[in-house]
MARLUM-864124 format. One line per 4 residues: number of its first residue (from 1); their letters; for each residue x, y, z of N, C-alpha, C. Coordinates in pm, 1 decimal, always signed. Atoms other than C-alpha are relative to their C-alpha. Layout:
NUM = a = X,Y,Z,X,Y,Z,X,Y,Z; ...
***
This chain:
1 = xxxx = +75.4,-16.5,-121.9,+3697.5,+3666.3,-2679.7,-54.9,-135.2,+44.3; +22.0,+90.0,-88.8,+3614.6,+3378.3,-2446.5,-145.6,-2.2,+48.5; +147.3,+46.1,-19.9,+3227.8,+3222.1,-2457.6,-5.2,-21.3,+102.3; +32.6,+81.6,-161.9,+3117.5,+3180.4,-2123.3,-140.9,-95.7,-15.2
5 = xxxx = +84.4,+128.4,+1.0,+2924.7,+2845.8,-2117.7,-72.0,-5.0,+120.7; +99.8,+17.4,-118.1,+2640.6,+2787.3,-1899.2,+86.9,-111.6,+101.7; -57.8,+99.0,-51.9,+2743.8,+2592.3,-1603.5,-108.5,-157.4,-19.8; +59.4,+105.2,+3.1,+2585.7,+2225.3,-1583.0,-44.5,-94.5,+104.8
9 = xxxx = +42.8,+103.7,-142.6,+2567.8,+2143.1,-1224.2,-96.3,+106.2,+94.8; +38.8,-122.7,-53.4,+2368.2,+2361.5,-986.5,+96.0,+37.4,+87.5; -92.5,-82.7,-84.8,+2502.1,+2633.0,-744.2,-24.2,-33.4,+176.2; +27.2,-13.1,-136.8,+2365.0,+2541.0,-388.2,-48.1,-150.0,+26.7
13 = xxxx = +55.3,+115.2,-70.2,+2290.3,+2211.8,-198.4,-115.7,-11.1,+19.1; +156.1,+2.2,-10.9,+1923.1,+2282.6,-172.7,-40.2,-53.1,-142.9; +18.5,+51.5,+128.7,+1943.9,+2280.3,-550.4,+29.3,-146.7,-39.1; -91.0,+182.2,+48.7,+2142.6,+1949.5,-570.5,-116.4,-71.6,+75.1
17 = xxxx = +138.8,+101.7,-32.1,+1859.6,+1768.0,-354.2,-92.5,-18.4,-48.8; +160.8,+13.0,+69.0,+1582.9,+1903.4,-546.8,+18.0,-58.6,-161.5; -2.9,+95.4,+210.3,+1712.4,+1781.6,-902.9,+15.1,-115.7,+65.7; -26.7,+193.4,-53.4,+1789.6,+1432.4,-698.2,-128.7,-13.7,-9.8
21 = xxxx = +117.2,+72.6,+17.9,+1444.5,+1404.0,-629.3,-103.5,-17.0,-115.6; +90.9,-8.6,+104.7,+1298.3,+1535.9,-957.5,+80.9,-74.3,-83.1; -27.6,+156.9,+83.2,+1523.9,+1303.0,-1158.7,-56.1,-145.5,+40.9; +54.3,+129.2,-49.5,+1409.9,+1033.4,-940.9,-159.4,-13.2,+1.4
25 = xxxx = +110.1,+13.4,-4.9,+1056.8,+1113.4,-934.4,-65.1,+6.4,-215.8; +65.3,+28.1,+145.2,+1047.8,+1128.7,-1327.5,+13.8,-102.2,-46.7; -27.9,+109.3,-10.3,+1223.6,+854.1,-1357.9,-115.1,-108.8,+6.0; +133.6,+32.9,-40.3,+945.6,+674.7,-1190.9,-123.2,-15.4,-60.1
29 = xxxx = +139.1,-9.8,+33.6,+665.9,+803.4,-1350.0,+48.6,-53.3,-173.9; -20.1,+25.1,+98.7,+826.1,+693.6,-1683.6,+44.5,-168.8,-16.5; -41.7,+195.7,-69.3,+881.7,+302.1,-1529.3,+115.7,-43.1,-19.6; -143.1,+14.1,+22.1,+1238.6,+348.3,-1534.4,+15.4,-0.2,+139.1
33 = xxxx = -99.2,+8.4,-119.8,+1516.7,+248.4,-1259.5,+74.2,+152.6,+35.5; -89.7,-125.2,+43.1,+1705.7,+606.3,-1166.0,+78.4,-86.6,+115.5; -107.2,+38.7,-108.1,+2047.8,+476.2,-1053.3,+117.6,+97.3,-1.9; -41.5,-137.4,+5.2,+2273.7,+763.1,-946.5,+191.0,-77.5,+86.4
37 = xxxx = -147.2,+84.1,-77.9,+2675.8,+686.3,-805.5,-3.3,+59.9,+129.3; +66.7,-40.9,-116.2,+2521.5,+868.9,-516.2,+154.7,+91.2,+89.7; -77.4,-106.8,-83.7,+2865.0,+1070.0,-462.1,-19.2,+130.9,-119.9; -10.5,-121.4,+97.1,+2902.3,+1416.9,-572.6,+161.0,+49.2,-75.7
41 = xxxx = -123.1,-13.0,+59.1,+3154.3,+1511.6,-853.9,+21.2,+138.4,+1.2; -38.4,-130.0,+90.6,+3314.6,+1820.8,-897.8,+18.9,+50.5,-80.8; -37.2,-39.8,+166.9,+3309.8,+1982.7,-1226.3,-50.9,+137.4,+23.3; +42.6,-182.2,-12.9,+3375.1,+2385.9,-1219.5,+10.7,-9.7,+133.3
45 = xxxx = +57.8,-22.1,-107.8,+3344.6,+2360.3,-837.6,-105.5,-18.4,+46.2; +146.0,+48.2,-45.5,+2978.1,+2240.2,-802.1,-9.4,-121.5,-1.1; -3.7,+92.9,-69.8,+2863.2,+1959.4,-681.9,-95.4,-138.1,-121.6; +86.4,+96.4,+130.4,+2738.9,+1700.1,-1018.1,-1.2,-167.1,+62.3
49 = xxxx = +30.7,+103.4,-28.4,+2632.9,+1340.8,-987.6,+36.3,-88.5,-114.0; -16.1,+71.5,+128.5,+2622.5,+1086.4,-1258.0,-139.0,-124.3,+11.6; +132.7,+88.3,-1.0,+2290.0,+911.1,-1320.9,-5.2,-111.5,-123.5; +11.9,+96.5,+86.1,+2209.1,+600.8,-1522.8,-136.8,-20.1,+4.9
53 = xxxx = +181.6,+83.5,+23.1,+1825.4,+448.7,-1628.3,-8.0,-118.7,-43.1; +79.3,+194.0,+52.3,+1691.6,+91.3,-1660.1,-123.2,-6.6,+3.8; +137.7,+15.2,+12.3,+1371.2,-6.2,-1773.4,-6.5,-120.8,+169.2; +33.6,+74.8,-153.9,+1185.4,-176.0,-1434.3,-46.3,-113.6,-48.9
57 = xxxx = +76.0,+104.5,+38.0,+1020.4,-458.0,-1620.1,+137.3,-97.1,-4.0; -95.3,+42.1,+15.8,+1359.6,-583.4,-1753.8,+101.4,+7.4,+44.2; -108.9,-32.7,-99.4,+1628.2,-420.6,-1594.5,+123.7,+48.1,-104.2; -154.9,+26.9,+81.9,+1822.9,-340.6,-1949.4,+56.4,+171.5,+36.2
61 = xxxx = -116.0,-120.6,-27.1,+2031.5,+8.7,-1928.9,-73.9,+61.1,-118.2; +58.8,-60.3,+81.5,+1874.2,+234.4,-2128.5,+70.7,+149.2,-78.0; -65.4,-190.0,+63.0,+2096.9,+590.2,-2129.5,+194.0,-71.1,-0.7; -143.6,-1.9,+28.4,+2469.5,+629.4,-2212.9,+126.2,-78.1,+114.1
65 = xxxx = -93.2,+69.5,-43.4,+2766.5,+411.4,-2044.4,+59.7,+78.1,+94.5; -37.6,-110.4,-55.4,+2928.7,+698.1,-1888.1,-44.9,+74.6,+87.9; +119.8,-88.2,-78.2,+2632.4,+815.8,-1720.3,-37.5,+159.5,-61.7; +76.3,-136.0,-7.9,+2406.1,+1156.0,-1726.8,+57.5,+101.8,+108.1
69 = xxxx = +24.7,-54.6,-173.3,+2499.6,+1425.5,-1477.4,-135.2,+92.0,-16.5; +155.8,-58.9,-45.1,+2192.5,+1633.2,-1337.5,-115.5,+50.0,-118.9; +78.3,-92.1,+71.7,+2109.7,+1868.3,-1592.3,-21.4,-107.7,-159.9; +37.2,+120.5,+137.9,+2167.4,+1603.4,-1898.9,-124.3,-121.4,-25.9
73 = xxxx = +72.0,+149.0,-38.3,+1946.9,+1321.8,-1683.5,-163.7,+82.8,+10.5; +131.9,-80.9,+9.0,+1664.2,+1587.5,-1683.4,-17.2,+17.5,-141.8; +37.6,-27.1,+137.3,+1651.7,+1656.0,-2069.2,+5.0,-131.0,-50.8; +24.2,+149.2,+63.9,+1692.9,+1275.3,-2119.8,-102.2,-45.5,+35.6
77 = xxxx = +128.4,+99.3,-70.8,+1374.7,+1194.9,-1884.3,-99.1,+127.1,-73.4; +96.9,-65.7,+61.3,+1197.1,+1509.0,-2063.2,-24.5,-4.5,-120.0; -58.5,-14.6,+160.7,+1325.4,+1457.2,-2434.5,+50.0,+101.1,-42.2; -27.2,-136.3,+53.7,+1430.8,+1776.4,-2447.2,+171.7,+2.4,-30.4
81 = xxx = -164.3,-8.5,+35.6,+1755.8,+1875.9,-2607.4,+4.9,+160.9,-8.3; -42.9,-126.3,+3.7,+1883.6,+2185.7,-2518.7,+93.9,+15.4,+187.0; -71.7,-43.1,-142.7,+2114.8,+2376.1,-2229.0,-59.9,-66.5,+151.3
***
């Protein structure tokens, strides 16, 4: 039988703006850069991004090479590890 996996991007364009700004506004409050490739990817049919972080003092790269998409760049700016 076939696990159905949570998806990882959201379902609606209202949604996709409001994780843009709450990655970017945590970002922020944590004195990090949020740099995003500012197009949207498709994965599953929804609309994912790919985010990166730099400290603001220095400017070094702080998260994975590959980038974050939405839901990953939110549990990396919260510490949280999970879905």
């Amino acid at each position: 039988m076939k696990k159905e996996t949570p998806s990882l991007c959201v379902h609606s364009a209202k949604e996709f703006e409001k994780q843009g700004k709450t990655i970017t506004k945590l970002a922020k409050k944590l004195g990090l850069i949020a740099i995003t490739n500012r197009l949207a990817l498709f994965i599953d049919g929804k609309p994912c991004r790919r985010w990166w972080f730099a400290n603001k003092k220095n400017g070094i790269l702080l998260s994975v090479e590959y980038g974050l998409i939405d839901k990953e760049a939110i549990n990396f700016l919260t510490n949280e590890i999970r879905d």
